[in-house]
Chimera marker file (.cmm) of the C-alpha trace (Angstrom):
<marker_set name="trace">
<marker id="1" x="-27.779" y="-44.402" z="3.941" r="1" g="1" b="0" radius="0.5"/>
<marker id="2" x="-28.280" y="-44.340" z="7.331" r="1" g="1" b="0" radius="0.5"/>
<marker id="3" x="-30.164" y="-41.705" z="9.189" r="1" g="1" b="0" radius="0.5"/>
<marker id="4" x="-29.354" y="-40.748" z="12.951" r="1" g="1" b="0" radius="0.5"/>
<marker id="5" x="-31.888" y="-38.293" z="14.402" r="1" g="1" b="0" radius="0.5"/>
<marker id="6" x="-32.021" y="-36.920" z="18.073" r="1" g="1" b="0" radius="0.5"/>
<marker id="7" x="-34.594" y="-35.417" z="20.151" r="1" g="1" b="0" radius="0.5"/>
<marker id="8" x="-35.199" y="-34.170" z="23.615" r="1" g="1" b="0" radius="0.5"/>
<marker id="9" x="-32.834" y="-31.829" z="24.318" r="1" g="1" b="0" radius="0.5"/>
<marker id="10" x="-34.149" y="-28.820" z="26.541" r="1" g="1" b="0" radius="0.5"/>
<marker id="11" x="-33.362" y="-26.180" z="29.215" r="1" g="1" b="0" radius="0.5"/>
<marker id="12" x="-33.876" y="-28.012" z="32.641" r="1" g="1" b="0" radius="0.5"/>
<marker id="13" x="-33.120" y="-26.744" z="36.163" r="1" g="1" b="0" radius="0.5"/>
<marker id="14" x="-30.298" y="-28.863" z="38.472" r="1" g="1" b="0" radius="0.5"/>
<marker id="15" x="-31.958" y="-31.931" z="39.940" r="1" g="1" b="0" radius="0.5"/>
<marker id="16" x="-34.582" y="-31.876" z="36.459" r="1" g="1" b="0" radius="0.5"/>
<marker id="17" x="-35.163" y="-34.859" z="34.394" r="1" g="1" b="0" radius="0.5"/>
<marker id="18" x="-35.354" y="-35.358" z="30.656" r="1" g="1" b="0" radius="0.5"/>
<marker id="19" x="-35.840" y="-38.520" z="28.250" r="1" g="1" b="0" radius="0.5"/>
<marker id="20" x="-33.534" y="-37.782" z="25.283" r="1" g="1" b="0" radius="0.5"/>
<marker id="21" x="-34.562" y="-40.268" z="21.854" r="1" g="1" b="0" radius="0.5"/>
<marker id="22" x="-32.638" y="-41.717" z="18.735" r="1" g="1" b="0" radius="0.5"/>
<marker id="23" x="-33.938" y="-42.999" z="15.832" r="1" g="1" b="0" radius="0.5"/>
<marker id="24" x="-32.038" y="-45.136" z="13.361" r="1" g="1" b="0" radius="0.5"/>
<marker id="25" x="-33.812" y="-45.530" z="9.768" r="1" g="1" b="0" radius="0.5"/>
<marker id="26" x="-32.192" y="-46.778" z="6.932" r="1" g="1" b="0" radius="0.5"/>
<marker id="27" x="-33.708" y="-49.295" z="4.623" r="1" g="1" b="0" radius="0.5"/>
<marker id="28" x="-32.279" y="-53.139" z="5.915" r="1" g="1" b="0" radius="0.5"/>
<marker id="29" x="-30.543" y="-51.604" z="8.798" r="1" g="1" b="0" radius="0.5"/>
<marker id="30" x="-30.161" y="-53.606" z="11.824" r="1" g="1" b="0" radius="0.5"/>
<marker id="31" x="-29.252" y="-51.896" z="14.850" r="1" g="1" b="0" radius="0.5"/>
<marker id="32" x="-26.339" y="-53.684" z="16.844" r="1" g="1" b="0" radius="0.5"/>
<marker id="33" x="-25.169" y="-50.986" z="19.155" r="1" g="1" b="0" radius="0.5"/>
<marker id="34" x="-26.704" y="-47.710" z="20.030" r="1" g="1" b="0" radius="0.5"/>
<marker id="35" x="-24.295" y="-45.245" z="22.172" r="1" g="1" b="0" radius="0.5"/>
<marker id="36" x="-24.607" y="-41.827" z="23.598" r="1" g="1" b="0" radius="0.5"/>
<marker id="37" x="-21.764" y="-39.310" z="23.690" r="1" g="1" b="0" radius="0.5"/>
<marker id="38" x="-22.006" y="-35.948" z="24.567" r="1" g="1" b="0" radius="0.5"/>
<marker id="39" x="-19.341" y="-32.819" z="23.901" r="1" g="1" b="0" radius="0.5"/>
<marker id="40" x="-19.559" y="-29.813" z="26.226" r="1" g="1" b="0" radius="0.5"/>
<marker id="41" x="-18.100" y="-26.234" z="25.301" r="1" g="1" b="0" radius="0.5"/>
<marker id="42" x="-14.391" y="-26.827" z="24.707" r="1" g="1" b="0" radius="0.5"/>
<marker id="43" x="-13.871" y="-29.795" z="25.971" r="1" g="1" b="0" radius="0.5"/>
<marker id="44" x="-13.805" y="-34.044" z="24.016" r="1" g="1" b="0" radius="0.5"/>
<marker id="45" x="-16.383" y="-36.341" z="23.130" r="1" g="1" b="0" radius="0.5"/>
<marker id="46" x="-17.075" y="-38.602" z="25.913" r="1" g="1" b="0" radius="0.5"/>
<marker id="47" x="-19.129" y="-41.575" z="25.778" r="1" g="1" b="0" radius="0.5"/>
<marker id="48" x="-21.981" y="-41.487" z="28.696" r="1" g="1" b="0" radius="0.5"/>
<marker id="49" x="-23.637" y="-45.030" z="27.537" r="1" g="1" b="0" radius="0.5"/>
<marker id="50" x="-24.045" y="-48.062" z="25.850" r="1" g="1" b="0" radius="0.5"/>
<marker id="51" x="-26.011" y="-51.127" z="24.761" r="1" g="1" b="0" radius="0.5"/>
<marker id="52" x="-26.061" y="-53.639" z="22.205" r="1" g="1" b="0" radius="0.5"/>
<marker id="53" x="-28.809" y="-55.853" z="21.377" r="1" g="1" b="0" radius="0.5"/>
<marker id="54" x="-27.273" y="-58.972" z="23.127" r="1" g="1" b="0" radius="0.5"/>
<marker id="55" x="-25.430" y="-57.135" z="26.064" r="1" g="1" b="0" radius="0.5"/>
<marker id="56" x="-26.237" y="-55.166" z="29.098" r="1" g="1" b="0" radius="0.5"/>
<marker id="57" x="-25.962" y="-51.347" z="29.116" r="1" g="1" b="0" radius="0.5"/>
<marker id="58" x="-22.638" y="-49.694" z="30.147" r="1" g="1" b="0" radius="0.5"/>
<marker id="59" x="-22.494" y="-46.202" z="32.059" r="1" g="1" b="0" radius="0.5"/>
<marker id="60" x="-19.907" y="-44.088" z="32.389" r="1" g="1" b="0" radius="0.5"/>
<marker id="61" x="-18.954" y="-43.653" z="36.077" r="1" g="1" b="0" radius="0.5"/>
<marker id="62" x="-20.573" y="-40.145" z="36.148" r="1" g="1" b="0" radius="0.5"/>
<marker id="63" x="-23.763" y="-41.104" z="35.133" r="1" g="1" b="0" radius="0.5"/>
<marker id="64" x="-24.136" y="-44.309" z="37.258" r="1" g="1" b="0" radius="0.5"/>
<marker id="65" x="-27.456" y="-44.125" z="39.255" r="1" g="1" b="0" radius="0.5"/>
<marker id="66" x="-28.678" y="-41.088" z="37.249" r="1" g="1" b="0" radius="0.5"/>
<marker id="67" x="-28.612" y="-42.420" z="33.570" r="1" g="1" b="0" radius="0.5"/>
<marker id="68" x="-30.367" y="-44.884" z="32.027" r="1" g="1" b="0" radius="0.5"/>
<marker id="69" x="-29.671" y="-46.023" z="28.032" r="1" g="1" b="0" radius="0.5"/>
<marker id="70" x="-32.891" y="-48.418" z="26.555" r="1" g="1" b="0" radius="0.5"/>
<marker id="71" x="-33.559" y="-49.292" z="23.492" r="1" g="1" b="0" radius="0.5"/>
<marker id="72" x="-37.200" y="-50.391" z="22.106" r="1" g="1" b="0" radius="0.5"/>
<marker id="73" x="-37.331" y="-53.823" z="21.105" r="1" g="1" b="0" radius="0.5"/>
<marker id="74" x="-37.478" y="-54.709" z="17.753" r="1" g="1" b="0" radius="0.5"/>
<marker id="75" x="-36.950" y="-51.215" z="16.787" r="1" g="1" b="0" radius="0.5"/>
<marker id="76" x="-34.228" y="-48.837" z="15.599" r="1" g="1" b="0" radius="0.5"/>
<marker id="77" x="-35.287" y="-46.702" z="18.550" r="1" g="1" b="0" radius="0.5"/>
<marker id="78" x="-33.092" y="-45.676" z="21.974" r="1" g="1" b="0" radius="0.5"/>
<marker id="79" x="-33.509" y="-43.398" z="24.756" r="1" g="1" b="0" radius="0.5"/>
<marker id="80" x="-31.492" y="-42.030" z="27.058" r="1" g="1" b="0" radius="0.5"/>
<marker id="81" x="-33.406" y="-41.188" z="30.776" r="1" g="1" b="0" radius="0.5"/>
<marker id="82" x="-31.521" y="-38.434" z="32.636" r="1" g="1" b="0" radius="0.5"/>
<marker id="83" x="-32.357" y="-37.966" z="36.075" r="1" g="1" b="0" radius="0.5"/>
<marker id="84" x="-30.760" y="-35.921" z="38.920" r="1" g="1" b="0" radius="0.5"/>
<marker id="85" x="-29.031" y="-33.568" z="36.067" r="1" g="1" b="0" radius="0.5"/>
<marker id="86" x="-26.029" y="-31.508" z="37.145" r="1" g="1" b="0" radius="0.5"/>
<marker id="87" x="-25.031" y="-28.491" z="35.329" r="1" g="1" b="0" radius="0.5"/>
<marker id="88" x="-21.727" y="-30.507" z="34.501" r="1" g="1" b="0" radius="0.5"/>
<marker id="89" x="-23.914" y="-32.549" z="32.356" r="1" g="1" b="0" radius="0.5"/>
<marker id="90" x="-24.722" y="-29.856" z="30.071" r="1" g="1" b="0" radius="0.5"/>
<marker id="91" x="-23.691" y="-30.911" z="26.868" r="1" g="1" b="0" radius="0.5"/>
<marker id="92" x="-24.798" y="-31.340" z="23.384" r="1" g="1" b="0" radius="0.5"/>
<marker id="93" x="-25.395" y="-35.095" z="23.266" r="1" g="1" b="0" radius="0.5"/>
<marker id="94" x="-24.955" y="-37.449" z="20.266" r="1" g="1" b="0" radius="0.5"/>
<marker id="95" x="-26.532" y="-40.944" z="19.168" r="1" g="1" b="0" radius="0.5"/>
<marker id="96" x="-24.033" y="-43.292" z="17.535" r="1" g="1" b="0" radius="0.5"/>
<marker id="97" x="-25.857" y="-46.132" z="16.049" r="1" g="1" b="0" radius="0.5"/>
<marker id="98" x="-23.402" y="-49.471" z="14.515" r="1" g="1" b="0" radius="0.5"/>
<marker id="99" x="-25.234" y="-52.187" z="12.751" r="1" g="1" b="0" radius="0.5"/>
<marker id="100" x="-25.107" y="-53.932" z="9.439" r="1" g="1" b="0" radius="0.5"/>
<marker id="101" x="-27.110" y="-53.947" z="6.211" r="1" g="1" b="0" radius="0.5"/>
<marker id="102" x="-26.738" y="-57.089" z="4.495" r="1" g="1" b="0" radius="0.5"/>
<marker id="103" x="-23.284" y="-58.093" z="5.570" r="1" g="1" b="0" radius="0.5"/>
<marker id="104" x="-21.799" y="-54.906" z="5.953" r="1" g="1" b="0" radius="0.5"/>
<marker id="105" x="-20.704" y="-53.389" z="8.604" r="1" g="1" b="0" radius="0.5"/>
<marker id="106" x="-22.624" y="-49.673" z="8.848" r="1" g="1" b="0" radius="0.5"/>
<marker id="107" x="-22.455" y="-47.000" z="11.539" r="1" g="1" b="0" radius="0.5"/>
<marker id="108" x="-23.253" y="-43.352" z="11.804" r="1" g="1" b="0" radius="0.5"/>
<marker id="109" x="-23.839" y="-40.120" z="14.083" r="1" g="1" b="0" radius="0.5"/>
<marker id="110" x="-26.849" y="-37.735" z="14.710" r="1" g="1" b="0" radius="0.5"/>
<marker id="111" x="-26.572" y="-34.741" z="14.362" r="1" g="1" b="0" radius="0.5"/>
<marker id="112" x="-26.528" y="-33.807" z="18.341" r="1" g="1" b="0" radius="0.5"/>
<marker id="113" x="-29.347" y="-32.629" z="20.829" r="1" g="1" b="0" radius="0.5"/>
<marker id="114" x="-28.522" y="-29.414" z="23.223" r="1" g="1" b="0" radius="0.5"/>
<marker id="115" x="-28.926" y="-30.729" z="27.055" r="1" g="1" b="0" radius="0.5"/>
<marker id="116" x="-28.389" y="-27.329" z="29.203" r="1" g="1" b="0" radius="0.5"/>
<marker id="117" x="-29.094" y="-27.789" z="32.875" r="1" g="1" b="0" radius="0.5"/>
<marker id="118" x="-29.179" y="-24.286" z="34.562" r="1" g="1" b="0" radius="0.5"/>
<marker id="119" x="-31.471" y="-22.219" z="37.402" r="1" g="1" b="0" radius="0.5"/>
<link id1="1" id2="2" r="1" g="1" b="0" radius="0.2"/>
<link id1="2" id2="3" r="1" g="1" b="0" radius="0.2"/>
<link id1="3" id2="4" r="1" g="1" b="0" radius="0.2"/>
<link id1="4" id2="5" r="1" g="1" b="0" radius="0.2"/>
<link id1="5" id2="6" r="1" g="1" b="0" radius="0.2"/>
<link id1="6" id2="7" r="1" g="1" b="0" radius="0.2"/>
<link id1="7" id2="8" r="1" g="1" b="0" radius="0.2"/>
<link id1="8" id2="9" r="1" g="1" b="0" radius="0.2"/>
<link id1="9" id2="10" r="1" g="1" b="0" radius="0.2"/>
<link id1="10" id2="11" r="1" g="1" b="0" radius="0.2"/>
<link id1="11" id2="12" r="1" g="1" b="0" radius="0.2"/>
<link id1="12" id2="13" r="1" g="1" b="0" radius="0.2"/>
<link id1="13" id2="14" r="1" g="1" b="0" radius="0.2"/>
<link id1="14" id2="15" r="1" g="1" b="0" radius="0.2"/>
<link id1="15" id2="16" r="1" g="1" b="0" radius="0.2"/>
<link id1="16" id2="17" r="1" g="1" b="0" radius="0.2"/>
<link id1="17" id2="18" r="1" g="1" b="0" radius="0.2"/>
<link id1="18" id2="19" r="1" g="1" b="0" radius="0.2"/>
<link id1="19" id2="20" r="1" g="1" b="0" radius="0.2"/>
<link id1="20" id2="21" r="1" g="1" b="0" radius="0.2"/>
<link id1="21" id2="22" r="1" g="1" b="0" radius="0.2"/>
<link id1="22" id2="23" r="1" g="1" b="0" radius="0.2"/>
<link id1="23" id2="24" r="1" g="1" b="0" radius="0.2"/>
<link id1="24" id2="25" r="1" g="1" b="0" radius="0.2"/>
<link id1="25" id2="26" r="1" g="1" b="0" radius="0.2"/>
<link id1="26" id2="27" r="1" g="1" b="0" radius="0.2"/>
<link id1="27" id2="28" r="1" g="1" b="0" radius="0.2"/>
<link id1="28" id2="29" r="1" g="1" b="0" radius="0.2"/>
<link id1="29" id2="30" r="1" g="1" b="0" radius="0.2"/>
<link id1="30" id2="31" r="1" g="1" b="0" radius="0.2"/>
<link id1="31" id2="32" r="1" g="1" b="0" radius="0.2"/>
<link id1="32" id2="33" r="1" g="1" b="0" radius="0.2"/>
<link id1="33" id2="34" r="1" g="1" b="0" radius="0.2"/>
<link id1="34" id2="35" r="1" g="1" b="0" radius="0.2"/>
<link id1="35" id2="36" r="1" g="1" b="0" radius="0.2"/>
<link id1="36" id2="37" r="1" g="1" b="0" radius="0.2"/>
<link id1="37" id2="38" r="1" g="1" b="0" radius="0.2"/>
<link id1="38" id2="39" r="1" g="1" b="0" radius="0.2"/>
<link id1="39" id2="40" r="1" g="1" b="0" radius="0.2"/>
<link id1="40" id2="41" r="1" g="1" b="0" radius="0.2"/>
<link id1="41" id2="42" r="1" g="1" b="0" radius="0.2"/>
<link id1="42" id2="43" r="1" g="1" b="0" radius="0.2"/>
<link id1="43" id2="44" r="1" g="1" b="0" radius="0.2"/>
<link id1="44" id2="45" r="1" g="1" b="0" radius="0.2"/>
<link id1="45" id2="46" r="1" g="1" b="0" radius="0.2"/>
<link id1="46" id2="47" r="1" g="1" b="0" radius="0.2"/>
<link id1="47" id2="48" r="1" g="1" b="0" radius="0.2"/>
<link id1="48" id2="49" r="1" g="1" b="0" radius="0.2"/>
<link id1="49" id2="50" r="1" g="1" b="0" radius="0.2"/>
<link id1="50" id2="51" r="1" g="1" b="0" radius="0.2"/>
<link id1="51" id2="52" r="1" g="1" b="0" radius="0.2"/>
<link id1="52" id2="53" r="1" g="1" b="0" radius="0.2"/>
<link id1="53" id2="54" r="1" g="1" b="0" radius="0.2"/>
<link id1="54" id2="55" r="1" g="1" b="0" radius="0.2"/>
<link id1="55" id2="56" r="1" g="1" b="0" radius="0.2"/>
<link id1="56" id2="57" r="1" g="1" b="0" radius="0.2"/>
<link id1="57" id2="58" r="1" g="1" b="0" radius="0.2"/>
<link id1="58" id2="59" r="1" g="1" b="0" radius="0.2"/>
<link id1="59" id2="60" r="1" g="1" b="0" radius="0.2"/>
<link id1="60" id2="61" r="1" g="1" b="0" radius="0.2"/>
<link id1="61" id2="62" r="1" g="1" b="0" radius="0.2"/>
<link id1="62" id2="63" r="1" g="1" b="0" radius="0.2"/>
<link id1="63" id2="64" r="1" g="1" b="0" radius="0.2"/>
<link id1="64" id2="65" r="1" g="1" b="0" radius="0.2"/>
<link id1="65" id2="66" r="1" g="1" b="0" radius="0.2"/>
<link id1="66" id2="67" r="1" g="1" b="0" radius="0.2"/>
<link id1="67" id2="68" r="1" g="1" b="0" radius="0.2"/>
<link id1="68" id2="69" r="1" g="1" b="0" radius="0.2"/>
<link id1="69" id2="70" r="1" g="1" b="0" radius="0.2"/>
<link id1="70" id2="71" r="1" g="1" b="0" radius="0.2"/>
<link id1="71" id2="72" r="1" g="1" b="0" radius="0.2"/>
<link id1="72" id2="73" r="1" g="1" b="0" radius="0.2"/>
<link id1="73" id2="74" r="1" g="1" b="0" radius="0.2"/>
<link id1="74" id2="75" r="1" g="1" b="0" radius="0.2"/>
<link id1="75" id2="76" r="1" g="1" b="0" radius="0.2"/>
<link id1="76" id2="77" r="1" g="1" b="0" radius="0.2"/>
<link id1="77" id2="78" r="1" g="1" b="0" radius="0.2"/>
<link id1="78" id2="79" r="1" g="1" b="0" radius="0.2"/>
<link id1="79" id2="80" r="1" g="1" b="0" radius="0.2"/>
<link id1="80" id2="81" r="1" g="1" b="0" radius="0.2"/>
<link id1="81" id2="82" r="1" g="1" b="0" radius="0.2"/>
<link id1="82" id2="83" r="1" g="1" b="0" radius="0.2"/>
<link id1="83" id2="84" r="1" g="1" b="0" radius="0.2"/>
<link id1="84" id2="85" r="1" g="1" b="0" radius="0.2"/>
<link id1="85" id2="86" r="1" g="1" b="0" radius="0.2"/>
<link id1="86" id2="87" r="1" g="1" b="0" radius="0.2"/>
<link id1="87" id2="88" r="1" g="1" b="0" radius="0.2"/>
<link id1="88" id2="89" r="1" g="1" b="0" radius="0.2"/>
<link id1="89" id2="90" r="1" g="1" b="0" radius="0.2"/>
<link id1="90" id2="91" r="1" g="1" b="0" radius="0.2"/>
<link id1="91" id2="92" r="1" g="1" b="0" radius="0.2"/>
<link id1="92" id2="93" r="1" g="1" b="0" radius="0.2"/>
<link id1="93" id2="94" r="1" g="1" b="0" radius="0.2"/>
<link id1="94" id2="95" r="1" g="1" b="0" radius="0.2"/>
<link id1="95" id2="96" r="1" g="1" b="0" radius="0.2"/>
<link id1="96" id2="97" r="1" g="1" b="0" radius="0.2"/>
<link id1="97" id2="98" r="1" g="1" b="0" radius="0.2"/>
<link id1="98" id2="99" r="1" g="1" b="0" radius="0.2"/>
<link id1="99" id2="100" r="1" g="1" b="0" radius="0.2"/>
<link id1="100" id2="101" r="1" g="1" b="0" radius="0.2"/>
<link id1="101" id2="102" r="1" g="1" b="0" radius="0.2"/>
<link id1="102" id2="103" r="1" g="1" b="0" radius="0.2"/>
<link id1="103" id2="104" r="1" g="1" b="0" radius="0.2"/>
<link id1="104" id2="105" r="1" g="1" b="0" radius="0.2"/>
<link id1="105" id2="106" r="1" g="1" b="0" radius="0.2"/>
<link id1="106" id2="107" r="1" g="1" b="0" radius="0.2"/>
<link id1="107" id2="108" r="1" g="1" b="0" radius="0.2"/>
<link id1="108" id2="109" r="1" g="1" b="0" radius="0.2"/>
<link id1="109" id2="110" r="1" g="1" b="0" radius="0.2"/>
<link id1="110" id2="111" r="1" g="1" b="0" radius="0.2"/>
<link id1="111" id2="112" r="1" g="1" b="0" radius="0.2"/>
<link id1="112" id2="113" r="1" g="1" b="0" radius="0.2"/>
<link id1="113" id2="114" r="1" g="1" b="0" radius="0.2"/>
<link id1="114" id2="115" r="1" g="1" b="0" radius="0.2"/>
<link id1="115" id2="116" r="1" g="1" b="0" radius="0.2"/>
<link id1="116" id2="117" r="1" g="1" b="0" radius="0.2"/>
<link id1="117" id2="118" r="1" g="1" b="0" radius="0.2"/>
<link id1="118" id2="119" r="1" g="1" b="0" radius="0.2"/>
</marker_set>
């Protein structure tokens, strides 16, 4: 089974920073992509970034400049730096991790860390 966790969610004020983290265990799991979504009150899951192991990170167009997806190497470990936040980035936000496990094709979801950017 693979495990999805989240961390770094927090109360920051507009213009604030935070460093959100995912980490993927699972016995013979081998991370291929790691994204982060995030859902805000009411509204759809939207994906905010991406990278793979052999690509280069995607953005969404409303974190361009501000976001920045990473992903430690030659572990089952992302982050996602937020800089500049906006209050129309709060969100809870979500680490989908896809990979394999043998030859099978495995993915899952974290359970979600609260972003809320507010004065």
């Amino acid at each position: 089974q693979v495990q999805v966790v989240e961390s770094g969610g927090d109360l920051v004020q507009p213009g604030g920073s935070l460093r959100l983290s995912c980490v993927v265990s699972a016995s013979r799991f081998r991370v291929y992509a790691m994204n982060w979504h995030r859902q805000a009150p009411g509204k759809q899951r939207e994906l905010v970034a991406g990278i793979t192991t052999h690509g280069y990170p995607e953005y969404a167009d409303f974190v361009k400049g501000r976001f920045a997806i990473s992903r430690d190497s030659g572990e089952n470990t992302g982050h996602l730096q937020m800089n500049d936040l906006k209050p129309e980035d709060t969100a809870v936000y979500y680490c989908h991790a896809e990979g394999t496990i043998g030859d099978a094709m495995v993915e899952n979801w974290g359970q979600g860390t609260q972003v809320t950017v507010s004065s």
